[in-house]
C-alpha positions in Angstrom: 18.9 34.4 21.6 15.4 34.7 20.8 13.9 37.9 20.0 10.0 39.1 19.7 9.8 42.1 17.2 6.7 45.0 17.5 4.6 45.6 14.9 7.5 47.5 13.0 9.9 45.1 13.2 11.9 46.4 16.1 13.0 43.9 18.6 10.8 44.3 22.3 11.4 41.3 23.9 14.4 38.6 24.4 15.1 35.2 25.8 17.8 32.6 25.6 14.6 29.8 24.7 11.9 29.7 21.8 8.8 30.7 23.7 5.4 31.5 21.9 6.0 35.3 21.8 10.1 34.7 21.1 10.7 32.8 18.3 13.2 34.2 16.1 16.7 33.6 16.5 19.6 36.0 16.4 22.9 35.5 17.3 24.1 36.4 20.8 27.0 39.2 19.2 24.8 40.2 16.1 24.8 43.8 15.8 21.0 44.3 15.9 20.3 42.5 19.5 24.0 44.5 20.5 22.0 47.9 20.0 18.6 46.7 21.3 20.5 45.6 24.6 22.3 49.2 24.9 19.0 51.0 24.3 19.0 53.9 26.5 22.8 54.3 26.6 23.3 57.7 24.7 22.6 59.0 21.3 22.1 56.0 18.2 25.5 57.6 16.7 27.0 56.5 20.0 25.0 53.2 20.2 25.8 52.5 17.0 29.4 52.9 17.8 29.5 50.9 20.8 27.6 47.8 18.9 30.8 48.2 16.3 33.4 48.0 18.9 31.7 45.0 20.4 31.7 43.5 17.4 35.3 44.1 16.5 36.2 42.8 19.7 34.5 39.6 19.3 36.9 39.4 15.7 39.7 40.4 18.1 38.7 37.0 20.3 38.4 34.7 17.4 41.8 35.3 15.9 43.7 35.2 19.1 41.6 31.8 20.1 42.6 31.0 16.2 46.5 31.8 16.9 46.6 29.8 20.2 44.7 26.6 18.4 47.6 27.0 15.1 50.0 26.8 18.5 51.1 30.7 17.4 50.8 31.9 20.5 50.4 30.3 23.9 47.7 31.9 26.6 50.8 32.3 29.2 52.5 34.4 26.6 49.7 36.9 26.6 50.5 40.0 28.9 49.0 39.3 32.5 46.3 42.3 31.9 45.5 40.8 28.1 44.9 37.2 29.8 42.3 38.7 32.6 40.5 40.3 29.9 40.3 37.0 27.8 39.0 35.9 30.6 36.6 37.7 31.4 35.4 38.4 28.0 34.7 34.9 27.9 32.8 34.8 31.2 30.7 37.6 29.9 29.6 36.0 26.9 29.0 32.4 28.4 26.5 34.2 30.3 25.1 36.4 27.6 24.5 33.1 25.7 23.0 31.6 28.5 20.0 33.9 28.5 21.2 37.4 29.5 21.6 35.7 33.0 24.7 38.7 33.9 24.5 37.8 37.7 25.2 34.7 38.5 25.4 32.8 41.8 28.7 31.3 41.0 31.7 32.5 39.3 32.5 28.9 37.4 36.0 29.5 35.3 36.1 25.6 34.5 34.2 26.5 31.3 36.7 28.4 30.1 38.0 27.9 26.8 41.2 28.5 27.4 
């Protein structure tokens, strides 16, 4: 993502392309662009919070995507409720990484990585 900052630094402004006004780049899960997305959500304890458990989930995708590429674990193995969330975690971020597009026309799930 690209992010314009105000005049203190503070992000005010994102898109998924370098424009004139966006040009710095930040990771889609860093922490800072987590917090400036859940602006308005409750107290910056809480926010704070919430951008940590985001990004502890994302460590909780990349080790089981590591464990089913070692052959660990297999998807199917993973409780019914445990795959859907995969799943949709997945879904969710494609489209976060596609320019904070979070309603889309179509539901594709032949990008999965799974």
């Amino acid at each position: 993502m690209y992010v314009k900052r105000d005049e203190r630094g503070h992000i005010q402004q994102v898109s998924r392309e370098p424009t004139a006004e966006c040009e710095e780049f930040l990771a889609a899960d860093s922490r800072e662009l987590l917090t400036f997305m859940m602006e308005g959500e409750g107290s910056e304890e809480t926010t704070h919070f919430q951008a940590s458990d985001l990004a502890f989930v994302r460590v909780l995708e990349d080790v089981i995507q590591l464990l089913m590429d070692k052959g660990v674990i297999s998807f199917v193995e993973l409780p019914e409720a445990a795959q859907e969330k995969v799943l949709e975690r997945q879904r969710l971020r494609r489209r976060l990484v596609e320019g904070l597009d979070l309603v889309s026309s179509s539901d594709d799930e032949d990008d999965e990585i799974i």
